[in-house]
C-alpha positions as CSV (number, residue, x, y, z in Angstrom):
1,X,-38.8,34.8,37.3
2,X,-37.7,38.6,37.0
3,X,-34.3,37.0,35.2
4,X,-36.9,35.4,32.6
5,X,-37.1,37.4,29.2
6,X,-40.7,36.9,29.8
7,X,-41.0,39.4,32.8
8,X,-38.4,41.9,31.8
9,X,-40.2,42.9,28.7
10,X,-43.9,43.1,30.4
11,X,-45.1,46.0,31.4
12,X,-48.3,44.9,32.2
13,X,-49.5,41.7,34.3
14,X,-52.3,40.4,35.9
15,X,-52.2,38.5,38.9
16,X,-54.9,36.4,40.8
17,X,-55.7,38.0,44.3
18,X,-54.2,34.8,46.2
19,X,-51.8,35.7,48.9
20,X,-49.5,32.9,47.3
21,X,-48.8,35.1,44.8
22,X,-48.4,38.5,46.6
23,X,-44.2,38.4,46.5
24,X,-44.9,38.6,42.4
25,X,-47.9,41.3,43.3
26,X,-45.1,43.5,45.0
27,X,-42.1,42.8,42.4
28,X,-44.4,44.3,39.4
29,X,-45.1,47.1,41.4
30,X,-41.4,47.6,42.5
31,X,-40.2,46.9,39.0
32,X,-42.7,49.8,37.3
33,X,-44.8,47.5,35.9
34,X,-48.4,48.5,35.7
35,X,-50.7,45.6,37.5
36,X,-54.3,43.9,37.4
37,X,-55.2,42.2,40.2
38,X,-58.7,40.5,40.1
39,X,-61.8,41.2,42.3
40,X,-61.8,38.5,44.3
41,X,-64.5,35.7,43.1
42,X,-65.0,38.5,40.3
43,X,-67.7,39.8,42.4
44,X,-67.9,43.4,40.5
45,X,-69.3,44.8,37.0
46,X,-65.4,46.5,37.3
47,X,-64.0,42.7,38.1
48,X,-60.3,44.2,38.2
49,X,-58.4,46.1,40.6
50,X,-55.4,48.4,39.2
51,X,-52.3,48.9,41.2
52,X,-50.6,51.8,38.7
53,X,-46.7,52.0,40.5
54,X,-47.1,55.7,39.4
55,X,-50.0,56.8,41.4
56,X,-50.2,53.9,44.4
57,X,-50.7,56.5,47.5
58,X,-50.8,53.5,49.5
59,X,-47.6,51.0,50.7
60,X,-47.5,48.6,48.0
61,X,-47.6,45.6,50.7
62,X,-51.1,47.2,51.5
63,X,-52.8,47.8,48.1
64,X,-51.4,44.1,46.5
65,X,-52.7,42.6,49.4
66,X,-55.8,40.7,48.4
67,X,-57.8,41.9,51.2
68,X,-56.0,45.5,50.9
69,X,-56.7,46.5,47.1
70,X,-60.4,47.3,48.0
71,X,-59.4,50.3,50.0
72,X,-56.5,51.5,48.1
73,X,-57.1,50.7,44.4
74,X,-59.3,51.3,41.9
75,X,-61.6,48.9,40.3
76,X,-61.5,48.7,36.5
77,X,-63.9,47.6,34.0
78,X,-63.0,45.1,31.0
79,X,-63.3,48.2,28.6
80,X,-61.0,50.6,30.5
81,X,-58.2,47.9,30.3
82,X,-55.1,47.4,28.6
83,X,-53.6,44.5,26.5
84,X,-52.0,42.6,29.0
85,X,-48.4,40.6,28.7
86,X,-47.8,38.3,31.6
87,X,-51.1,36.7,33.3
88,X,-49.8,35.1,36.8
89,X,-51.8,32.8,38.2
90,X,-52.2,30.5,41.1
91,X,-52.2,26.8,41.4
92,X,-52.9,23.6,43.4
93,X,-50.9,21.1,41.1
94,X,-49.5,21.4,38.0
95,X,-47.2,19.3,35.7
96,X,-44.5,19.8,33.1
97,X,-47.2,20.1,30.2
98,X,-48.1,22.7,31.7
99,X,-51.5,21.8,32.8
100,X,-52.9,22.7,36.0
101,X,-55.4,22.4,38.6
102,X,-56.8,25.3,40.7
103,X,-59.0,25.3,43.7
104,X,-61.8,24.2,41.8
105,X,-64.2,27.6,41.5
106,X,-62.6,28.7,38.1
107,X,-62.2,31.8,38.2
108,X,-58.8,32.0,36.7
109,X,-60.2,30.5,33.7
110,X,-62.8,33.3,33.6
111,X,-60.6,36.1,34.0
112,X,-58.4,34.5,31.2
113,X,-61.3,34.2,28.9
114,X,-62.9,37.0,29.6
115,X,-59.5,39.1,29.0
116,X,-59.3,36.5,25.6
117,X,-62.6,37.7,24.3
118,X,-61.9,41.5,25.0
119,X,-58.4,41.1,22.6
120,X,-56.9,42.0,25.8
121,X,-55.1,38.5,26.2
122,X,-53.9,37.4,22.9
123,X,-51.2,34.6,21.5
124,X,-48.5,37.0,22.8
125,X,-49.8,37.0,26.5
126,X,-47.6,34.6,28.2
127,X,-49.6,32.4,31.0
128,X,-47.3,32.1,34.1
129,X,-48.1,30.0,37.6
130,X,-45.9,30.1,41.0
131,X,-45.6,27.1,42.7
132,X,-43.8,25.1,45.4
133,X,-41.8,21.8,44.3
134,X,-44.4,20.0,46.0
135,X,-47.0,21.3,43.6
136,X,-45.3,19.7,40.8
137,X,-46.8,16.2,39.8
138,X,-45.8,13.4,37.3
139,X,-48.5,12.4,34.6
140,X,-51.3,13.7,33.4
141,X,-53.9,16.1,35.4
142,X,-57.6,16.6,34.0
143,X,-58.6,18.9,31.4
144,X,-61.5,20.4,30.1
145,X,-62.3,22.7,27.2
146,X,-62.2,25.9,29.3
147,X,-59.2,25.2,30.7
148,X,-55.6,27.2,30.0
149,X,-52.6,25.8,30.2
150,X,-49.1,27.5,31.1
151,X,-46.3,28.5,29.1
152,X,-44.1,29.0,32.5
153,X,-44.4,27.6,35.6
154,X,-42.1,28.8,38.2
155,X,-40.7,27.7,41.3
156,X,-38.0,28.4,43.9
157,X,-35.6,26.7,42.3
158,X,-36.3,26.8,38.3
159,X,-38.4,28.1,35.6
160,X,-40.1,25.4,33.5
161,X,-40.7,26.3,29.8
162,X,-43.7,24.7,28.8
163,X,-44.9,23.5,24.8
164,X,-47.8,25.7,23.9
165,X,-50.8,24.3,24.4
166,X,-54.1,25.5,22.3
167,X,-55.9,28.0,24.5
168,X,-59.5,28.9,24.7
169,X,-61.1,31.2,22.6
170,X,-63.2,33.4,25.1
171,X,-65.9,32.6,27.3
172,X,-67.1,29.0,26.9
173,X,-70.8,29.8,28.0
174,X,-72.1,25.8,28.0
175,X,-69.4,24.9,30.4
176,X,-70.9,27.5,33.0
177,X,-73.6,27.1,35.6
178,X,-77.0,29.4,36.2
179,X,-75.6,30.1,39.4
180,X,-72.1,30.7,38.2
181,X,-73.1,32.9,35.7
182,X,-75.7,34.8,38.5
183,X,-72.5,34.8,41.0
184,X,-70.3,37.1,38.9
185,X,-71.8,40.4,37.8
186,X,-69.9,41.0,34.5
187,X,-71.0,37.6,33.3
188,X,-74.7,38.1,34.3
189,X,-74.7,40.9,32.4
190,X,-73.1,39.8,29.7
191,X,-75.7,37.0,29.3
192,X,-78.3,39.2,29.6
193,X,-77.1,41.2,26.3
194,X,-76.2,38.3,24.6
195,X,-80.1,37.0,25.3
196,X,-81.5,40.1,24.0
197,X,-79.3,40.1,21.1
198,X,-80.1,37.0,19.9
């Protein structure tokens, strides 16, 4: 991936927290490249971690660690954010279309859409996952509404340019539970304004 034209001209990225994708956690920061690494399960109002190469204290294999990040990074709310260029995310399958299938909680889709509703992810932003060859599948996968597909999907051996697929708009609130939206703070209180605006 840091041949691809795609990485070389982002400057910044966000990255799921999973510790498959912590060699791509440690290549932004060794490339200069400012990173976003989510809370894990979003659990903050501040649901982002940034790892700024400038003024990381800490050894970078430390603060990109998922685990790590809470004691050496800052968190960062949606607002105090910049417009982001590559999102990395992880995956369980995925197939040349570019569709993929995570563990099943969702929360890349949030972050995506939640980014996608701030203007912070826009038709620029490409949407990258790391895989092993063995995550690859033939056919179709499922696919819902709230669901992003890639536009690279990269493994060991080769980079896979996938078509561009239509992507969601923001934050699809019907597809979300009570309890999903209670679970993660930024989404509970964004509920709670859109109720009393309405």
């Amino acid at each position: 991936m840091p041949q691809h034209d795609a990485w070389r001209s982002a400057s910044v990225i966000k990255s799921n927290p999973d510790k498959a994708q912590l060699p791509v956690r440690l290549r932004a920061l060794a490339d200069g490249k400012l990173l976003y690494m989510a809370v894990p399960k979003i659990a903050d109002i501040r649901p982002f971690y940034l790892l700024d190469p400038t003024t990381l204290r800490a050894a970078p294999a430390d603060a990109a660690a998922g685990s790590g990040a809470a004691n050496h990074a800052p968190k960062v709310g949606i607002s105090e954010m910049l417009p982001v260029d590559l999102v990395v995310c992880g995956s369980v399958a995925v197939n040349r279309d570019g569709m993929r299938l995570g563990k099943g909680a969702g929360y890349s889709d949030i972050e995506v859409a939640l980014l996608t509703e701030a203007g912070l992810v826009g038709p620029s932003t490409i949407l990258a996952t790391t895989v092993h060859p063995l995550q690859m599948v033939d056919g179709p996968l499922p696919e819902s509404s709230h669901d992003f597909g890639m536009d690279l999907i990269v493994t060991p051996d080769e980079v896979i340019e996938c078509r561009r697929r239509p992507r969601p708009t923001g934050i699809y609130w019907e597809s979300l539970s009570a309890q999903k939206i209670d679970a993660i703070p930024f989404l509970k209180a964004s509920a709670a304004s859109r109720m009393r605006s309405a």
